[in-house]
C-alpha positions in Angstrom: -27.3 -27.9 -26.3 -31.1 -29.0 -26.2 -33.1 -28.3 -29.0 -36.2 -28.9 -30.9 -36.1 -29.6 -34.2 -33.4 -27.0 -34.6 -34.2 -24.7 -32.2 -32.5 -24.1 -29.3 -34.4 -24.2 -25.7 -33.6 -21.7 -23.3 -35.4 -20.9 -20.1 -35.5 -17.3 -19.1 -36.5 -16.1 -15.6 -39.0 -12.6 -15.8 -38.6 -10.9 -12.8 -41.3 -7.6 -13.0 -41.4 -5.6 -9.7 -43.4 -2.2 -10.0 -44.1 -2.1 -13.9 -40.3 -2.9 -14.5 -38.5 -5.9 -15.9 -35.2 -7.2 -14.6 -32.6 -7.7 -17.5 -28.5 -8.0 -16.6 -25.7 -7.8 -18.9 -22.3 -8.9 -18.8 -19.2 -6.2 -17.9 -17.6 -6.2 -21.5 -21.5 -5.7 -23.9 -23.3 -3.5 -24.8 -26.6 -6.1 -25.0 -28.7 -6.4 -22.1 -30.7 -9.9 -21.5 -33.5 -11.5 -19.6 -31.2 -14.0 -17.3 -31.6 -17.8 -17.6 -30.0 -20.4 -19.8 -29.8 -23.5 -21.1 -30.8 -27.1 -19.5 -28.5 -29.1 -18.8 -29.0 -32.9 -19.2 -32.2 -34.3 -17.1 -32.8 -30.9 -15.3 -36.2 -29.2 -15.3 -37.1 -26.0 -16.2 -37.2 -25.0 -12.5 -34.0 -26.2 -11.9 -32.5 -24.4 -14.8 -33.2 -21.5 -13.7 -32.2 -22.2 -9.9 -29.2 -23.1 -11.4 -28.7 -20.1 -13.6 -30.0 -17.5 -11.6 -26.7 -18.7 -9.0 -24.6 -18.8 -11.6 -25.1 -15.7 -13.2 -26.6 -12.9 -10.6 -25.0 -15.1 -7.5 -28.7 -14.7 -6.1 -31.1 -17.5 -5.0 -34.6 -18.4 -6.6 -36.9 -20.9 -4.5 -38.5 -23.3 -7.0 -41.6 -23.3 -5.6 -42.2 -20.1 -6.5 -41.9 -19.8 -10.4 -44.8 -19.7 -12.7 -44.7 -20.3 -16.3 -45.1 -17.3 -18.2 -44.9 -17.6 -21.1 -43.3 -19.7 -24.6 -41.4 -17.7 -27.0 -39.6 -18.1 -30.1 -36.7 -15.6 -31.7 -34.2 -15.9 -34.2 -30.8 -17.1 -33.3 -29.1 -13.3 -34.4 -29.3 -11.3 -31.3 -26.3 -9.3 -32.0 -23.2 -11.6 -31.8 -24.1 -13.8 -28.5 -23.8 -17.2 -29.1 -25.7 -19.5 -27.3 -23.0 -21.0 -25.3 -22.7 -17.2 -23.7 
């Protein structure tokens, strides 16, 4: 796990079509998130998320077209989810 300090790092990808946002959630919660996860060692943020995005929605982002939106902080209590999933 990568951190700061002691803060994890996550990157999250914010897809927003038509005033909506696209969140998933896995078959057995209730919670819905903003997809994304962790780096692993020596990836970028873009590749994170290329990575991720695969993984979890089997669907495929082109690098190229990410832009940073935005930094964010939260606490580390949303509802039971560790950070390893």
């Amino acid at each position: 796990m990568e951190t700061t300090g002691s803060v994890p790092e996550k990157v999250a990808w914010v897809l927003v079509r038509d005033g909506r946002v696209l969140v998933t959630r896995d078959e057995d919660r209730d919670l819905f998130y903003v997809p994304g996860g962790m780096r692993e060692p020596g990836e970028s943020d873009s590749e994170t998320l290329v990575r991720e995005i695969e993984e979890e929605l089997q669907a495929v982002i082109v690098a190229g077209t990410l832009v940073h939106f935005g930094t964010f902080e939260t606490r580390s209590d949303h509802g039971g989810r560790s950070s390893s999933g």
